[in-house]
C-alpha positions as CSV (number, residue, x, y, z in Angstrom):
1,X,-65.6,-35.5,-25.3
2,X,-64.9,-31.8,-25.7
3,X,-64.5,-30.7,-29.9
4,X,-63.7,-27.7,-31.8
5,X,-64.0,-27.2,-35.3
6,X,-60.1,-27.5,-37.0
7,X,-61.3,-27.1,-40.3
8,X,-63.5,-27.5,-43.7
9,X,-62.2,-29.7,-46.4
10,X,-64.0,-28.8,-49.9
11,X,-63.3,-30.3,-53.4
12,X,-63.3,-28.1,-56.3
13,X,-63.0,-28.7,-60.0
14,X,-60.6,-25.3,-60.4
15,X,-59.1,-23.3,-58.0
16,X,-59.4,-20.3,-59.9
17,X,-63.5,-20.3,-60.3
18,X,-63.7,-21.2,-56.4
19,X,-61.5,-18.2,-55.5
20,X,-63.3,-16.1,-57.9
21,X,-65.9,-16.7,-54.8
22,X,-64.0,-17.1,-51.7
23,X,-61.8,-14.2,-52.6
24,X,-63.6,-12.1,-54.5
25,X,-67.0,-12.3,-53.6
26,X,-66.5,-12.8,-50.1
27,X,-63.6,-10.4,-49.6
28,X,-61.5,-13.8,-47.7
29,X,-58.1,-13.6,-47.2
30,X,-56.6,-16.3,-48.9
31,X,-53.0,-18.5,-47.4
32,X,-50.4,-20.0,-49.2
33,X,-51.3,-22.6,-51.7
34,X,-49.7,-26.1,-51.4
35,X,-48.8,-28.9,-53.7
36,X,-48.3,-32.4,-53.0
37,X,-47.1,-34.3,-55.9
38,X,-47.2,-38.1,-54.5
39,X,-51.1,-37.1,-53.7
40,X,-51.7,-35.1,-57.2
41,X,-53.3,-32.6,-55.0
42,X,-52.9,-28.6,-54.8
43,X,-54.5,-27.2,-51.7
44,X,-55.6,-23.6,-51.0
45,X,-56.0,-22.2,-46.8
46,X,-58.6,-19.9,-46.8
47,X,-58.5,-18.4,-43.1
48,X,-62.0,-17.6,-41.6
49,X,-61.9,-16.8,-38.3
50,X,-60.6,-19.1,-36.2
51,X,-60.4,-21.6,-38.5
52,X,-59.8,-22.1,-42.0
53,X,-61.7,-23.6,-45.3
54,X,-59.2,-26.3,-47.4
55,X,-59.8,-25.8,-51.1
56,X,-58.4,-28.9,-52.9
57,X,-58.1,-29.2,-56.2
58,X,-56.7,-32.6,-58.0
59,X,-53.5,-32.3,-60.7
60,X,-53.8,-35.3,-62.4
61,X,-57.4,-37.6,-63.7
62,X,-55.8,-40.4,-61.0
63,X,-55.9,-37.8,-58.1
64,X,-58.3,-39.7,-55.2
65,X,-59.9,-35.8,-55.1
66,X,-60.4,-36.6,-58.5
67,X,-61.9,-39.6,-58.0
68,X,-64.3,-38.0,-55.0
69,X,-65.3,-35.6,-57.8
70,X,-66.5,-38.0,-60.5
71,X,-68.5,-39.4,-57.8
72,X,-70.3,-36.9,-55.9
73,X,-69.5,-33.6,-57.6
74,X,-67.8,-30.3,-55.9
75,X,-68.5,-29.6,-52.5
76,X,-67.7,-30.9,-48.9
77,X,-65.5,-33.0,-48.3
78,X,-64.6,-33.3,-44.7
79,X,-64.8,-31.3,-41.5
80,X,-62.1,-31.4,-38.6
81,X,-62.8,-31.8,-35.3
82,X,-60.0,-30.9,-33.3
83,X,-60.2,-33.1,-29.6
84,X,-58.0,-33.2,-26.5
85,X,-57.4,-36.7,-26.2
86,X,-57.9,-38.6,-29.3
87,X,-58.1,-42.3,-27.7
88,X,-61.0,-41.2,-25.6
89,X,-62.7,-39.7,-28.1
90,X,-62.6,-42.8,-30.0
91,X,-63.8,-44.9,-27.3
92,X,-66.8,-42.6,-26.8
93,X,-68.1,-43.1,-30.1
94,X,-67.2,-46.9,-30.0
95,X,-69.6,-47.4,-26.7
96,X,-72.4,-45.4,-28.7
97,X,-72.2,-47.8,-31.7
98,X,-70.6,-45.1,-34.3
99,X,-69.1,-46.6,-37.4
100,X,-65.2,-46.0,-37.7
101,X,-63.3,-46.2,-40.4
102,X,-60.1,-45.6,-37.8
103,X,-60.5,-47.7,-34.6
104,X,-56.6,-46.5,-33.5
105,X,-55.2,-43.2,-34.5
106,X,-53.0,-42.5,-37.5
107,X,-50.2,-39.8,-37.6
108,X,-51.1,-36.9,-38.9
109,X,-49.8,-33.6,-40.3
110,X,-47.2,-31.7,-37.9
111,X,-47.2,-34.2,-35.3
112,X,-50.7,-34.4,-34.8
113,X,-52.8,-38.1,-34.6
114,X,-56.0,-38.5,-36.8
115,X,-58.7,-40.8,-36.8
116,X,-61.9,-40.3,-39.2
117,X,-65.5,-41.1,-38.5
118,X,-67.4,-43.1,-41.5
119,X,-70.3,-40.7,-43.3
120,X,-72.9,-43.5,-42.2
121,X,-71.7,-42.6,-38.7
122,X,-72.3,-38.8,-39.2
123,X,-75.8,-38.3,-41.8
124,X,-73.2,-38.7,-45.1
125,X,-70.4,-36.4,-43.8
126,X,-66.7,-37.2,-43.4
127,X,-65.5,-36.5,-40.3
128,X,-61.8,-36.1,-38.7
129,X,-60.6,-36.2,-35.5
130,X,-57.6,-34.8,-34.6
131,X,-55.6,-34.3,-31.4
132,X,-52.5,-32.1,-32.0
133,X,-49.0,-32.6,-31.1
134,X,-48.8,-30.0,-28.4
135,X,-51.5,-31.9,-26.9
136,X,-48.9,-34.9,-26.8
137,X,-46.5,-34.2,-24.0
138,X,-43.6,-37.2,-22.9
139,X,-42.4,-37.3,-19.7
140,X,-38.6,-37.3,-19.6
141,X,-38.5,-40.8,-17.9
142,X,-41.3,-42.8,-19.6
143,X,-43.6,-41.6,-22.6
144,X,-43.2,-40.3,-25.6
145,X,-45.5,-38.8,-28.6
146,X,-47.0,-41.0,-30.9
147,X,-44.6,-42.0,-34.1
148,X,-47.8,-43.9,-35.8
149,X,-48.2,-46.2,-38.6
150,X,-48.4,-45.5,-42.2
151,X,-52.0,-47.1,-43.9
152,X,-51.1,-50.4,-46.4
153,X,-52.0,-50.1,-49.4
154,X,-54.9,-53.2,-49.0
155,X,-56.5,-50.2,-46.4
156,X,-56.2,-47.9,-49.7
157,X,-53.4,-45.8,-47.8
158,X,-52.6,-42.3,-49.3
159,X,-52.8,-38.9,-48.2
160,X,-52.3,-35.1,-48.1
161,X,-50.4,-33.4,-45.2
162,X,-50.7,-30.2,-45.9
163,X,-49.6,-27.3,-43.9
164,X,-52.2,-28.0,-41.5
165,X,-54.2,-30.4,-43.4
166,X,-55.3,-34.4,-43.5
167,X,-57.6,-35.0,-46.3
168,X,-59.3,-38.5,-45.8
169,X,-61.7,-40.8,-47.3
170,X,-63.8,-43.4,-46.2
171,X,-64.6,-45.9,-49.6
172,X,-64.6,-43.5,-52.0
173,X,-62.7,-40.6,-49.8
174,X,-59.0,-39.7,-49.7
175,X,-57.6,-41.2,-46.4
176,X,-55.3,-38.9,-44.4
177,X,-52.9,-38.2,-42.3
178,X,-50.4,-41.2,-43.6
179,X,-46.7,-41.1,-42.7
180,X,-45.9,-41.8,-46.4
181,X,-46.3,-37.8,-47.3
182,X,-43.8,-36.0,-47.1
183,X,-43.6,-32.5,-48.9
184,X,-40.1,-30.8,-49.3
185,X,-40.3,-28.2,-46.4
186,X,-38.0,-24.9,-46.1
187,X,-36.8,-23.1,-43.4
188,X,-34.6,-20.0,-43.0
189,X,-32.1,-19.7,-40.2
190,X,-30.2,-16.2,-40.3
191,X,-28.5,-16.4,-44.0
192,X,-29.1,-19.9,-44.3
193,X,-31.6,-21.9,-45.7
194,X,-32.5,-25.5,-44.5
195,X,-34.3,-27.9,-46.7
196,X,-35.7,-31.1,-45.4
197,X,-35.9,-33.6,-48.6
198,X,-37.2,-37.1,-48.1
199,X,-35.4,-40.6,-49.6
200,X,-38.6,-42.5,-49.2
201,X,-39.3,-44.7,-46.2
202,X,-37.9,-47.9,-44.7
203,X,-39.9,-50.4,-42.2
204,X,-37.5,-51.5,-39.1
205,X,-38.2,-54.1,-36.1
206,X,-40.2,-52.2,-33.4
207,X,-38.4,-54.1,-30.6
208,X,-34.8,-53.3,-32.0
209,X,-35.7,-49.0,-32.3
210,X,-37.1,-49.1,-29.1
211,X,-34.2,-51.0,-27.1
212,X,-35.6,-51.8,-23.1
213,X,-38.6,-50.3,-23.7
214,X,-41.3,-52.7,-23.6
215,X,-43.6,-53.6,-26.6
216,X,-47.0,-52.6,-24.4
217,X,-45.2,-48.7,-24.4
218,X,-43.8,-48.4,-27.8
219,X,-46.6,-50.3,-29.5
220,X,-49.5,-47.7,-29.2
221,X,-47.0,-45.1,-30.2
222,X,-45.6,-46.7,-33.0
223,X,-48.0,-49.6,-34.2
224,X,-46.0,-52.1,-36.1
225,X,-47.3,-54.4,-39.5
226,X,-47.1,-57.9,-39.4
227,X,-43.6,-59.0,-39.5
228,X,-43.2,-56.4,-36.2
229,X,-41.8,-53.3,-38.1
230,X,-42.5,-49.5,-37.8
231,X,-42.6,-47.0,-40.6
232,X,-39.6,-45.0,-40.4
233,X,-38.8,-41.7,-42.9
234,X,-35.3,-41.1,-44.4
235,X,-34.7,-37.3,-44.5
236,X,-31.4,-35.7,-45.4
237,X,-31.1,-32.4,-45.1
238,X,-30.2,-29.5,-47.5
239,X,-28.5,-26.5,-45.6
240,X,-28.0,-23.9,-48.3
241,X,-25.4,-21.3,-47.3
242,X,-21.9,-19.8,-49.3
243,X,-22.2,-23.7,-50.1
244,X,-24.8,-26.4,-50.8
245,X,-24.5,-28.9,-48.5
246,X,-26.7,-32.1,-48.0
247,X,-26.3,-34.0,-45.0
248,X,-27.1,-37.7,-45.2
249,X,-28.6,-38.9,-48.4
250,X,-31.0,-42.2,-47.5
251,X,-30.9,-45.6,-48.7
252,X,-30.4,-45.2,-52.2
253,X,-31.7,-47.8,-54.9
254,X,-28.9,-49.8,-55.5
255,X,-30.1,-52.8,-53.3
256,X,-31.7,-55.6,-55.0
257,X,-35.5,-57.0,-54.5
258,X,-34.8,-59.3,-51.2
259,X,-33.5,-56.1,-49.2
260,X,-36.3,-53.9,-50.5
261,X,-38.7,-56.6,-49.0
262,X,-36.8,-57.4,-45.8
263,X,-36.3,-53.5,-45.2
264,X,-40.3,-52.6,-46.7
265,X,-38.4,-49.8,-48.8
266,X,-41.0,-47.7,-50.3
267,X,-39.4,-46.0,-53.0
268,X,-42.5,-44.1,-54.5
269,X,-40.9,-41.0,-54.5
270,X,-37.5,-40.8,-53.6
271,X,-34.2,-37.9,-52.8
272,X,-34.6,-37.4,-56.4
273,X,-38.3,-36.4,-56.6
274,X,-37.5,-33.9,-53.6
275,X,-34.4,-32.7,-54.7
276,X,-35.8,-31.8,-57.8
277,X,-39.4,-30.4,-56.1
278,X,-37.1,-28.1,-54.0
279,X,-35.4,-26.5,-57.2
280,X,-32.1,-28.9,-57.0
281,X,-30.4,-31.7,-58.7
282,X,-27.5,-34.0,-57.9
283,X,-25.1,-31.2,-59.8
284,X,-26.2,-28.7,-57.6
285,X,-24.5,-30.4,-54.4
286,X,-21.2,-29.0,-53.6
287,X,-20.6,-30.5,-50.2
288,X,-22.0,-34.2,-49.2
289,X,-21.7,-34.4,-45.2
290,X,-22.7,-37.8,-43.3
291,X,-23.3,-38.0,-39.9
292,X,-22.0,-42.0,-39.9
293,X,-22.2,-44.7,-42.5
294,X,-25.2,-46.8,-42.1
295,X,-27.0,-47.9,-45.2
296,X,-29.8,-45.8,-44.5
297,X,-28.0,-42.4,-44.5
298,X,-25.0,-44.1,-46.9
299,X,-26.7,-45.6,-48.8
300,X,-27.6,-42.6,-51.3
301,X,-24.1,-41.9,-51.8
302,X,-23.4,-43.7,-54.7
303,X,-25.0,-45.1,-57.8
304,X,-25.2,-47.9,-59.7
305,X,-24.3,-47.3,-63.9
306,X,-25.9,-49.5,-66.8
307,X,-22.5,-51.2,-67.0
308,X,-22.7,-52.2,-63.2
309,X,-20.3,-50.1,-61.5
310,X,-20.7,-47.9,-58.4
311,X,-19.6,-43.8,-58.2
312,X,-20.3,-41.3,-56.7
313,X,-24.0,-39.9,-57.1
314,X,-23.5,-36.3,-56.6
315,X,-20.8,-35.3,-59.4
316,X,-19.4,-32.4,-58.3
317,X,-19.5,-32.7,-54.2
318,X,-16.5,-33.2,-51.7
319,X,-17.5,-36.1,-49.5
320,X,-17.0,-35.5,-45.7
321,X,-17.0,-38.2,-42.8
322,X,-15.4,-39.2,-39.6
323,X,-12.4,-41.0,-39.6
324,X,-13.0,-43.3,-37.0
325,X,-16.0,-44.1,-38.8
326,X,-14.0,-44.8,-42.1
327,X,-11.9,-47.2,-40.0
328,X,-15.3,-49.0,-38.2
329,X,-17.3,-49.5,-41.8
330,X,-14.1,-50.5,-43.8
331,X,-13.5,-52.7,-41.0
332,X,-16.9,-54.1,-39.9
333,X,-17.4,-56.9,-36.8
334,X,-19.8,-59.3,-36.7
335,X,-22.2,-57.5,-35.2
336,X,-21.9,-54.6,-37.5
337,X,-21.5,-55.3,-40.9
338,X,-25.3,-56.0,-41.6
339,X,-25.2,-51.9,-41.5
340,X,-22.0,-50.9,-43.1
341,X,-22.3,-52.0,-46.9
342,X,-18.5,-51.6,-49.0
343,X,-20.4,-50.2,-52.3
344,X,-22.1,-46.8,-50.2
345,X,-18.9,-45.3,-49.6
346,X,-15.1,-47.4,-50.8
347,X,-16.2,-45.9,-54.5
348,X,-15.9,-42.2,-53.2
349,X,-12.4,-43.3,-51.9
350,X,-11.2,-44.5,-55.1
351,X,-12.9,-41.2,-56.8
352,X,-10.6,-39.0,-55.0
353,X,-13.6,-37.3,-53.9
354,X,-13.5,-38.1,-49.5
355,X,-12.3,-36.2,-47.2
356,X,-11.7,-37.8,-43.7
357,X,-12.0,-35.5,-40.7
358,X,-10.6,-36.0,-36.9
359,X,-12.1,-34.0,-34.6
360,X,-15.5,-31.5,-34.1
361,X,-15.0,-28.4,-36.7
362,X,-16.5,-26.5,-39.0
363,X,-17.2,-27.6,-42.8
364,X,-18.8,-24.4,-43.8
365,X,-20.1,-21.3,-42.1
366,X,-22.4,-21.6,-40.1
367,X,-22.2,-26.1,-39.5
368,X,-19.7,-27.9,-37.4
369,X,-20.0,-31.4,-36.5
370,X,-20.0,-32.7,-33.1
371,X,-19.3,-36.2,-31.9
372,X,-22.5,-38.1,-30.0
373,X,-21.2,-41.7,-29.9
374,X,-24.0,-43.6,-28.9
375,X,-25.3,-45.3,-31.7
376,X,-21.7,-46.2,-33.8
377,X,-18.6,-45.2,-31.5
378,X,-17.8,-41.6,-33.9
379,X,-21.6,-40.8,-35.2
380,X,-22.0,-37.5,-35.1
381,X,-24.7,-34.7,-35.5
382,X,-24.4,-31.3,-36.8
383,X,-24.9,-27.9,-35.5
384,X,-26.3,-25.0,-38.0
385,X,-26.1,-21.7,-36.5
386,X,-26.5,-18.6,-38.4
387,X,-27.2,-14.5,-37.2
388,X,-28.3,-16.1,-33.4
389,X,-30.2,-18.8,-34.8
390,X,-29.9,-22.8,-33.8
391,X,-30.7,-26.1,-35.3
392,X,-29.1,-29.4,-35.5
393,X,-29.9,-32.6,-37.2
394,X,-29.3,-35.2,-34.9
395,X,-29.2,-38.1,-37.4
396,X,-29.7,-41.2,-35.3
397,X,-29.0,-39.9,-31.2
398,X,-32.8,-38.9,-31.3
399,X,-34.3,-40.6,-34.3
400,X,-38.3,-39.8,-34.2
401,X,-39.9,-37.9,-32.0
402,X,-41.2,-41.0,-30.4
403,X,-37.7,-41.1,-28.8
404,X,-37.7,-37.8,-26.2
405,X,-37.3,-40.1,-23.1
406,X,-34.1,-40.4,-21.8
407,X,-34.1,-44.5,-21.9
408,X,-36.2,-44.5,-25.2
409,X,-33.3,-45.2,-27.2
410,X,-32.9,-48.1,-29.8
411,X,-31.3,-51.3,-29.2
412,X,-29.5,-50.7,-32.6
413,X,-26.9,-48.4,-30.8
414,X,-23.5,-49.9,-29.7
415,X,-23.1,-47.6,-27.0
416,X,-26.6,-47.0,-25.6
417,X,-24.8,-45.3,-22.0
418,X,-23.1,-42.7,-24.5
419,X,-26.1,-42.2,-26.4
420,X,-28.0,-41.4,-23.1
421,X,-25.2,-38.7,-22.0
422,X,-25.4,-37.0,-25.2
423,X,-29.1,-37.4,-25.6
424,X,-29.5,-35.4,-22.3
425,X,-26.6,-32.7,-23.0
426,X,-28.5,-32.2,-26.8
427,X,-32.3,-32.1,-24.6
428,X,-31.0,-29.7,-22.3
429,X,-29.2,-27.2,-25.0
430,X,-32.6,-27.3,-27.3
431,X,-34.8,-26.0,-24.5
432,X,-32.8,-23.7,-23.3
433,X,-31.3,-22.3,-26.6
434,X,-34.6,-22.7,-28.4
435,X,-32.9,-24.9,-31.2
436,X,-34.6,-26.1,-34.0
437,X,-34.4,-30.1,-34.2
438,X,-34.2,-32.0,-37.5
439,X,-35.8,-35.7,-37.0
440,X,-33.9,-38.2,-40.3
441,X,-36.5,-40.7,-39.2
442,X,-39.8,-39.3,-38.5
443,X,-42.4,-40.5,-40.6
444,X,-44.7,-37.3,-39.8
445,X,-42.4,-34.6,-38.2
446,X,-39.4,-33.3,-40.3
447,X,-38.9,-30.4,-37.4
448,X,-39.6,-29.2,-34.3
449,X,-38.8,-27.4,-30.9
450,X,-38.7,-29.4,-28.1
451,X,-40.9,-28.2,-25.1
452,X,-40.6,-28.9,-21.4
453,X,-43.0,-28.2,-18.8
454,X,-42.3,-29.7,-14.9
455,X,-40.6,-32.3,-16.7
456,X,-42.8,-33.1,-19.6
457,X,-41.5,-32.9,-23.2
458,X,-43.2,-32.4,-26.3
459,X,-42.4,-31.6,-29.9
460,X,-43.5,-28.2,-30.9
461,X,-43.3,-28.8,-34.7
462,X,-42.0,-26.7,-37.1
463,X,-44.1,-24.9,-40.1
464,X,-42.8,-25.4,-43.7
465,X,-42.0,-22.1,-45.3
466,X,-43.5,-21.4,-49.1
467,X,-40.4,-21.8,-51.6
């Protein structure tokens, strides 16, 4: 097993008295600071070398770092080892008798897999492993990167994913590198601004997103809980512009208790929480674009008042969808109408507020839709371009990142032979064009470029950019 050091985690009481050091006395140059709300944890880069130190600082008395404080005091916290190939490294330290706390890797921050090493293991300090996502190639036939399981709350589940950062804990320590953090992240594209915002996360059957693909395959990749379901994100996206436009807006919360449990909807923090973290609220919304009408892109469309009726959540948007997918979820078959719930979208109909379109166009400058088929007969994704610039959120053509390969696609779409000709057409246009990918479902990657090397894929992902 081959390591290098990724980085040093170290707890502080107050960000300003440790940078009165690291700054100041040393003469360090100091990164961007980062807060994660759900984690009650601000965390400062401090780049030394070829490396960096991690600062963290807890926001709140019930912060875990806050916790680790109480208990031991300022100081280290973790180190990072950064490793080649994670499962081997594991495997190593299993045949030498090493205490783990993770026996399988967890996803962690930008794509990358984690696994931690208990103190006992390593003379009383924490350590990380980490294998990157650029280490994580898929070939276009068969594999694809690790998706990855979020931790339960019974394996005290929470974490920081920081910019480049997993903070863990053993016991007492923070545990990292879940798929149930999600900061707001920003991205400029020419003169437009893209905002990924997160509506919480939803827990689907494994077999059913993966389609053909056997269970041994997807199973490392995307480890599923007891009742055989994999942690999947819900992330609309903002696309600020002469317009503010959010396309898709999650589940919603106007489902009652049975389809929270059925679905495992984790509604910690929600579109709210991230509308609001990235400076926006509901008013703010002019435009409201869906790529189709499933609940879990629909379903945070509308709202539920006090005196029990359903409008329109976003009070001052136009609505926008595909008429032929109007006509499939007003008309739903047997086979579809577990997906296509009335109360997501009739109400914006009898608001006056939705507009149907025919055919690929533009809504704004700078997005046009395109129809994919595939997973409903008129989904569609959208194309952002701006001053030479590319992205697209593809919506549900290439859900997680875990779903490069050509025949990795899910056995929820309709047309799965369509969904394979406009998988390859998309693949081929974001290599070449160097287009910036949006991924609704990832519980770990919000964006990325795809990569392709004598046939290999990978997800390159994507840097937030400091508000």
């Amino acid at each position: 097993m081959k390591a290098v050091l990724d980085h040093i985690g170290i707890a502080v009481k107050d960000l300003g008295e440790a940078l009165a050091f690291y700054r100041d006395a040393l003469g360090l140059e100091i990164g961007p600071a980062e807060d994660v709300p759900s984690q009650r944890v601000r965390a400062q880069f401090v780049p030394v070398g070829g490396t960096h130190l991690e600062l963290l600082e807890a926001t709140a008395p019930d912060s875990p770092i806050a916790a680790f404080l109480d208990k031991r005091g300022p100081g280290l916290h973790h180190i990072t080892l950064r490793v080649e190939d994670i499962e081997a490294a594991i495997a190593q330290l299993k045949s030498r008798g090493a205490r783990l706390i993770d026996e399988h890797p967890r996803p962690g921050a930008e794509g990358s897999r984690v696994a931690f090493v208990h103190p006992s293991a390593a003379h009383g300090v924490l350590i990380e492993l980490k294998q990157s996502a650029s280490a994580q190639p898929a070939r276009a036939g068969d594999t694809a990167p690790e998706l990855g399981r979020a931790p339960t709350a019974s394996e005290g589940g929470s974490s920081v994913a920081g910019r480049q950062s997993s903070v863990a804990s053993g016991a007492e320590h923070l545990v990292p590198g879940s798929a149930l953090a999600s900061p707001v992240v920003r991205y400029p594209l020419g003169d437009l601004e893209l905002i990924s915002v997160c509506d919480g996360f939803i827990r689907l059957d494994g077999g059913a997103m993966f389609g053909v693909v056997p269970k041994p395959l997807w199973g490392p990749k995307a480890p599923p809980d007891e009742r055989n379901r994999i942690t999947l994100a819900m992330r609309p996206l903002v696309v600020r512009g002469v317009r503010t436009m959010i396309i898709d807006a999650g589940v919603g919360d106007k489902e009652d208790a049975k389809f929270g449990d059925i679905y495992g909807l984790d509604r910690a923090r929600h579109l709210d929480h991230t509308l609001a973290e990235a400076g926006l609220s509901v008013e703010d919304i002019d435009v409201v674009l869906a790529t189709h009408l499933h609940f879990d892109h629909a379903g945070g469309f509308t709202v539920r008042g006090a005196d029990g009726r359903v409008r329109p959540r976003f009070p001052k948007a136009q609505y926008i969808a595909r008429r032929g997918e109007w006509e499939d979820a007003t008309h739903p078959t047997e086979r579809t109408r577990a997906s296509y719930l009335a109360d997501n979208y009739v109400p914006l109909a009898e608001a006056g507020v939705l507009q149907l379109v025919d055919d690929d166009q533009t809504i704004m400058p700078g997005v046009r839709v395109r129809r994919t088929g595939g997973h409903t007969m008129h989904h569609q994704m959208v194309m952002i371009e701006s001053r030479g610039k590319v992205a697209a959120y593809v919506a549900d053509l290439i859900p997680t990142t875990a779903h490069l390969a050509d025949a990795w696609i899910m056995g929820y779409d309709l047309y799965p032979l369509d969904t394979l000709a406009a998988k390859k057409r998309l693949l081929q246009e974001a290599v070449e064009r160097e287009m910036l990918i949006f991924f609704d479902h990832d519980p770990s990657v919000a964006a990325g470029y795809i990569k392709e090397d004598h046939g290999r894929r990978s997800v390159s992902p994507h840097r937030s950019i400091d508000p």
